[in-house]
C-alpha positions, 0 to 999 in steps of 0.5 A: 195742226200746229207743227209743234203739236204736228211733231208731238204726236209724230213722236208717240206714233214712233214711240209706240211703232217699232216694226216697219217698211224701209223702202230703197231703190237701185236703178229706179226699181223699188225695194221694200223690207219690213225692218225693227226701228227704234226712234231717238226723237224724230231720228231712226235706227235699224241695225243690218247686216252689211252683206245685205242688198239693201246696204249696198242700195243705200250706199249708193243712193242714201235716200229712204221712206220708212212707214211705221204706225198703222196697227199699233196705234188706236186710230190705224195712225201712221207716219210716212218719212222720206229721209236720208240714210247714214251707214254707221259701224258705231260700236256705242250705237250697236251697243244701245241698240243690243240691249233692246233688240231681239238677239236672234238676227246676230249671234253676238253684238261683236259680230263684224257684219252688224251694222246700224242704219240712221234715218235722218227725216228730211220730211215727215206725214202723219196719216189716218190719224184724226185730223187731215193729213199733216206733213212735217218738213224738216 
């Protein structure tokens, strides 16, 4: 597959997937956690909480794998992306994000603890879709 037609059809997986696993790691150990993402083309957003371990391990080691897909698509597709990680307090951000994400995780948008998550991809694999596995390096 072409990367164009590659990065096409990464894009509808993302759009159609909002809940996922972002995997961490702290001295070595894997640490997974389903999270809710949204998707500004190939970019990720997740907000959390700053008292969260999984902020501390991406504070000091920025590095991700997300996967997304799986039940919502058709055809059980999904993506794999190795990515990097920016911990951002970007009130315009939380705002976009608010307005489409479930408001029982913080009792308001305003809360000093909410943060946003923005996974850059350095590399992305489509898998079990209906060609071989593709793979996208960024």
């Amino acid at each position: 597959m072409e990367q164009s037609k590659a990065i096409e059809r990464i894009e509808e997986i993302l759009n159609e997937s909002k809940i996922g696993v972002l995997s961490t790691a702290k001295d070595n150990v894997p640490n997974a956690r389903y999270m809710w993402f949204y998707n500004d083309g190939l970019t990720l957003y997740a907000k959390t909480n700053d008292q969260s371990p999984k902020y501390d391990e991406l504070g000091e080691n920025p590095q991700a794998h997300v996967l997304l897909g799986f039940n919502d698509t058709d055809n059980n597709a999904f993506v794999e992306i190795n990515g990097s990680v920016e911990r951002i307090n970007n009130q315009e951000t939380i705002d976009w994000l608010w307005e489409k994400q479930d408001k029982s995780f913080f009792d308001s948008k305003e809360n000093p603890h909410l943060k946003v998550l923005k996974i850059t991809p350095d590399a992305i694999k489509i898998m079990n879709d209906d060609y071989e596995p593709v793979e996208v390096i960024l």
